[in-house]
N, C-alpha and C positions, 0 to 999 in steps of 0.2 A: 466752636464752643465758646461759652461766656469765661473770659479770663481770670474773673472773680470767683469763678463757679471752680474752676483748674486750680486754682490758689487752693480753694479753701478743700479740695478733695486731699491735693496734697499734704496739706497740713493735717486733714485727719490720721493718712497714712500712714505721716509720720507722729501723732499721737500714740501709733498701737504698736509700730516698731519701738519706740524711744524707751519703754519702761519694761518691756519683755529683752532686750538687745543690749541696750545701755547706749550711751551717747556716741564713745566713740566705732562704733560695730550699725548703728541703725541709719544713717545716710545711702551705705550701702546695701545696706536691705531693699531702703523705700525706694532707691533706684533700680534697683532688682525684680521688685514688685512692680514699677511702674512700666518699666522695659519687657515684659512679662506680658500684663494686662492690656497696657494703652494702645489707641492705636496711634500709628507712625505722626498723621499729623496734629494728633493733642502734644506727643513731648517734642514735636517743633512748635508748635504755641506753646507751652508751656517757659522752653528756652528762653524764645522770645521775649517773652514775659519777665525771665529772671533776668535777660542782659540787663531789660528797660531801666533795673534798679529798686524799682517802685515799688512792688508787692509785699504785702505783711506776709511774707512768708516766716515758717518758725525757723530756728536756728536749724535744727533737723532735715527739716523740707529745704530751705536753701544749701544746705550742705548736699543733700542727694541729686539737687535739680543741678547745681555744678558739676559732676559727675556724670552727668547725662550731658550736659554740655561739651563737656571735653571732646565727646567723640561726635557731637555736632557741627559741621559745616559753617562756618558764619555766615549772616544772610549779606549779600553786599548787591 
């Protein structure tokens, strides 16, 4: 899947968590949500994608996709 397209779903997600949850409660939502919904190899792109650095992720969205990472394998 397109890595831009992953970025910007998670940033919505974490749009609809962040004002219902509150900032510090909605990371773990969206990570919740996502581990839930996604399949296996969108939030290893997804990961991927946050190691790189690069992504305009929001503050929310990168907080949850670190979360998801923890329990992700590094790739090597």
């Amino acid at each position: 899947m397109d890595a831009d397209h992953l970025v910007h779903m998670v940033n919505d997600i974490a749009s609809f968590f962040g004002p219902s949850t509150g900032p510090a409660q909605a990371p773990a939502e969206v990570a919740a949500h996502m581990k839930r919904f996604w399949e296996p190899r969108m939030l290893r792109q997804i990961v991927e994608v946050w190691r790189g650095g690069r992504a305009p992720f929001s503050d929310i969205g990168r907080a949850a996709v670190a979360l998801i990472a923890k329990d992700a394998p590094a790739k090597g």
